[in-house]
N, C-alpha and C positions, 0 to 999 in steps of 0.2 A: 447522473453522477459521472464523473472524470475520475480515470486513476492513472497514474502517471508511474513508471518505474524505470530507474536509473542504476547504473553501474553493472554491479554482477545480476542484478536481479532481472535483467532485459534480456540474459542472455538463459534466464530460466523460463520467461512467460512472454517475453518481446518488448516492444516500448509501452504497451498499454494493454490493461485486463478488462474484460468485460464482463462485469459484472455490475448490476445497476439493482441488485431489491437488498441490499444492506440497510439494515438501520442504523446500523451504530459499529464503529471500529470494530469492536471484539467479533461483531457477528463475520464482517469484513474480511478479518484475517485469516475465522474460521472456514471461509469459503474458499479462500485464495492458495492456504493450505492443504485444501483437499484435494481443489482441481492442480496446484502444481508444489507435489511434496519435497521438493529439495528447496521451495522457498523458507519452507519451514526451520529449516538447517542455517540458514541465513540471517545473518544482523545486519538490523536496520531502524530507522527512529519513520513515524508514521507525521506528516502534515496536511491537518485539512485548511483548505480556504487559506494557504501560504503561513502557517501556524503552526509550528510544533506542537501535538500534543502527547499528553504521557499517560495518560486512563482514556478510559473509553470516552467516547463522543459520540454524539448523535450526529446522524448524516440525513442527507435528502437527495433531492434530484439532480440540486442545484450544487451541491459540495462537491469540491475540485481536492481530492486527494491524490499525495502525492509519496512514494514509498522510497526513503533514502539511505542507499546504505552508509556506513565508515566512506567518508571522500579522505586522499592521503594527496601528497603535493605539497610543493612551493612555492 
C-alpha cells in the first residue's frame, strides 16, 4: 500500500507514512493517529486508487491512498 500526504499534513508525518497491514480506512486513520497525534487535529478528505471516498473502504497491498487537506488558491 501507498500513502501519499499533502499540504500541512507533510509537515506533521513528511510526504509519505509507512504503514502497510490496514485493512480498511477507519483501521488506517486509527493507526496514523496514534503514531502522529496532531494529524488527528487536522481536516482532510481521504482518497483511495484516486477516488474520493466518505466511509470506510477496504484496502490491500495494491491501494494507492492518498490523505488531502482543504487546498485554498486561484
Amino acid at each position: 500500500m501507498q500513502i501519499y500526504l499533502f499540504g500541512r499534513l507533510t509537515e506533521i508525518a513528511g510526504n509519505a507514512a509507512l504503514i502497510s497491514d490496514a485493512a480498511d480506512t477507519d483501521t488506517l486513520i486509527k493507526k496514523l493517529h496514534t503514531i502522529y497525534p496532531a494529524m488527528a487535529e487536522s481536516t482532510y478528505v481521504i482518497a483511495v486508487d484516486k477516488q474520493v471516498v466518505h466511509s470506510n473502504t477496504l484496502l490491500n497491498e495494491h491501494s494507492v491512498v492518498a490523505l488531502l487537506p482543504p487546498f485554498s488558491g486561484g
